[in-house]
C-alpha positions in Angstrom: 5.9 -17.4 5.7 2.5 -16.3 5.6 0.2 -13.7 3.5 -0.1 -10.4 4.5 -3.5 -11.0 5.4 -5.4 -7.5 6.0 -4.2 -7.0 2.1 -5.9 -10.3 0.4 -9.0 -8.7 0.0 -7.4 -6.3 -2.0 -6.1 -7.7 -5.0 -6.7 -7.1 -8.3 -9.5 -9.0 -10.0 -9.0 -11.6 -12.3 -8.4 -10.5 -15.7 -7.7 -7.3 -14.7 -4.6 -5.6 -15.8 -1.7 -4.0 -13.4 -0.7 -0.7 -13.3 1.9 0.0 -15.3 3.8 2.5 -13.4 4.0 0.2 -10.3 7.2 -1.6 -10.8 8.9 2.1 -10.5 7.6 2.9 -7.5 10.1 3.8 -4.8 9.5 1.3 -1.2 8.5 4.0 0.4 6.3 5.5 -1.8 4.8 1.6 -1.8 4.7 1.1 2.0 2.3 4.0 2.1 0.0 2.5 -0.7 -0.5 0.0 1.3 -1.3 1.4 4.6 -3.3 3.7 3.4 -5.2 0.9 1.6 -5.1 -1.2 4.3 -6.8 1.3 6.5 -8.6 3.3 4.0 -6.8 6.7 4.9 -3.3 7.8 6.4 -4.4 10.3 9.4 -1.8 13.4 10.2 -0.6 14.1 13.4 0.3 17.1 14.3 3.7 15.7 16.3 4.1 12.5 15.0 3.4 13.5 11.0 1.8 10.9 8.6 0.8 7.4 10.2 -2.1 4.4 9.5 -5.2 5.5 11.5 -4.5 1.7 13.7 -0.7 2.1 13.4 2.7 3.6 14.8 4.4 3.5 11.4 5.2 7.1 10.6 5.3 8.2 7.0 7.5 10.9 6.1 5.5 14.3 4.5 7.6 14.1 1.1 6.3 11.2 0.5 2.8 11.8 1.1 3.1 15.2 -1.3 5.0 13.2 -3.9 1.9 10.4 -4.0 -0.7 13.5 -4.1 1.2 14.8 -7.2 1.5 11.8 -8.9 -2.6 11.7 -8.9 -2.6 8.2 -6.6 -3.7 10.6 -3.0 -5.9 13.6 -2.1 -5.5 15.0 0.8 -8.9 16.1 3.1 -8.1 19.1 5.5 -11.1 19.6 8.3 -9.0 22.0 10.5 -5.2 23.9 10.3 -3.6 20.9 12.3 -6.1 17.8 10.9 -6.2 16.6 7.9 -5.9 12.5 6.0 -4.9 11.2 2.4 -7.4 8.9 0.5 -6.0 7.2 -2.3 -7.6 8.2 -5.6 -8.8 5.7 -8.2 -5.8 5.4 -9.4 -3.8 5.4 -6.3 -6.6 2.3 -5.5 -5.5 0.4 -9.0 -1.7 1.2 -8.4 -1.9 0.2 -4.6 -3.6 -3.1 -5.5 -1.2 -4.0 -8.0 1.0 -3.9 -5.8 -0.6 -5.7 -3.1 -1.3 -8.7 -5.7 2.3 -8.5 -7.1 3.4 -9.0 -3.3 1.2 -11.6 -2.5 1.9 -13.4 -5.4 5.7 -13.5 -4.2 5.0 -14.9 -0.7 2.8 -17.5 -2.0 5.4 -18.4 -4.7 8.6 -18.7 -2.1 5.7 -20.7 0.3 5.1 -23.3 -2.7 9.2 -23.4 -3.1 9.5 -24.5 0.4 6.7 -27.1 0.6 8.1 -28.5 -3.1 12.1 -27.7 -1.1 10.7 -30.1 2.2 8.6 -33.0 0.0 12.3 -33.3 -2.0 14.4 -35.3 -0.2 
């Protein structure tokens, strides 16, 4: 199992607290934290609806109007049919709190398999 790399970057600092409000986060609503700080926006197409500006993975418009009311998006309209979501400063601290928290998982279940293998 390995790290999601494009996301290490992206942790929080050391000593710096989590988000509270990220362990009630709905996957969804998470998977599109991520992208979008992953890529730095989520781009809108017209046909294909909300996806990562390098990605296929759509992401459905309630969620993306649920994030902007929670305060964690903004959306940018240039035109009628384009627009992209930025995450906000908090959107950034809830986003990397959960990037950390996940990180922190796979590396846990990685040391349980090395200490699992060296156990005979």
């Amino acid at each position: 199992m390995t790290e999601p790399w494009f996301l290490v970057g992206q942790m929080l600092d050391p000593g710096e607290l989590p988000a509270p409000c990220a362990a009630s986060i709905p996957l969804p609503q998470r998977r599109a934290l991520e992208l979008c700080l992953g890529g730095e926006r989520l781009d809108y197409r017209r046909r294909n609806g909300w996806q990562h500006p390098q990605g296929s993975i759509r992401i459905h418009d309630v969620t993306i109007a649920t994030l902007e009311r929670k305060g964690m998006l903004v959306i940018v309209r240039r035109s009628q049919f384009k627009k992209h979501a930025r995450l906000t400063k908090r959107g950034t601290w809830v986003a990397r709190t959960l990037v950390t928290q996940k990180i922190e998982a796979v590396r846990r279940i990685c040391a349980e398999q090395r200490d699992a293998e060296r156990t005979p």
